[in-house]
C-alpha positions, 0 to 999 in steps of 0.5 A: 500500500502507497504512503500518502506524503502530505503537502508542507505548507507554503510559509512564505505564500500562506503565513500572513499573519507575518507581515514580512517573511523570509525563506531559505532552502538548502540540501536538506534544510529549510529556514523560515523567519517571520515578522508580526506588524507587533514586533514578535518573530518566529523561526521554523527550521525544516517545520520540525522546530519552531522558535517564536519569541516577542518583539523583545526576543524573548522565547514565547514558544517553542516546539522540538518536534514532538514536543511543545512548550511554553513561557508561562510568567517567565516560567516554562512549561511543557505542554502536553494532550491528555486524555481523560474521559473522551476529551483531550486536554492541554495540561502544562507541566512545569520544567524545572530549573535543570531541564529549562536550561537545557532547553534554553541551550538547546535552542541558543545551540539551534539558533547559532546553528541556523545563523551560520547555515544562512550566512554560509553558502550551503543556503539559498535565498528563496523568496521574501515577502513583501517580494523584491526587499533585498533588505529583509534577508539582512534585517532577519539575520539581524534579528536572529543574531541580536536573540543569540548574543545573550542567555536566551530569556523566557518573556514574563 
């Protein structure tokens, strides 16, 4: 019996919610960073993680496929589905100190990573939107580079 693949989606053509988007694409890479009109920023690399901070970068979600989290009153927390009586719900499972922090350089460590996947010349430049803003492309590595410089910090 065939596998049926299911689309990925389009982020630069479908994710409107960000007013200015980027998309590089290498070998076996995908690199996505959009902009709100209120500042905050996302990055999603290859769709399997997903890093998206307030317009102070600082962390608001974080996914590592297959897990879920979040920043909770500059906590962190786990989220996860739960099953209980024919309803799946969210519950929040708080990390601790040791496991927060491991998280927080899991995701310095992906950021750095990404950073000089598109600066190098492994990467290409696929497309931004608004389209032709030369600009962006450096305004986003910009971005990512100014979130790197410092202990990752959870918004409160």
């Amino acid at each position: 019996m065939a596998i049926e693949e299911q689309n990925r989606e389009n982020l630069l053509r479908d994710a409107t919610a960000f007013t200015q988007r980027v998309l590089w694409q290498g070998a076996q890479t995908e690199v996505f960073v959009g902009i709100r009109s209120d500042g905050r920023w996302s990055l999603y690399v290859n769709q399997d993680v997903v890093l998206q901070f307030s317009g102070e970068n600082q962390l608001r979600r974080i996914f590592i496929a297959p897990r879920k989290y979040a920043s909770i009153a500059g906590e962190l927390y786990e989220i996860v589905r739960v099953s209980r009586g024919g309803k799946v719900q969210l519950q929040q499972v708080y990390l601790d100190l040791a496991m927060r922090e491991k998280l927080l350089r899991q995701c310095h460590d992906e950021l750095r990573a990404v950073l000089d996947l598109v600066s190098g010349p492994k990467i290409a430049l696929i497309g931004t939107w608004p389209e032709n803003q030369s600009e962006l492309p450096k305004r986003m590595i910009q971005i990512m580079y100014e979130a790197s410089q410092t202990h990752l910090r959870l918004e409160t």
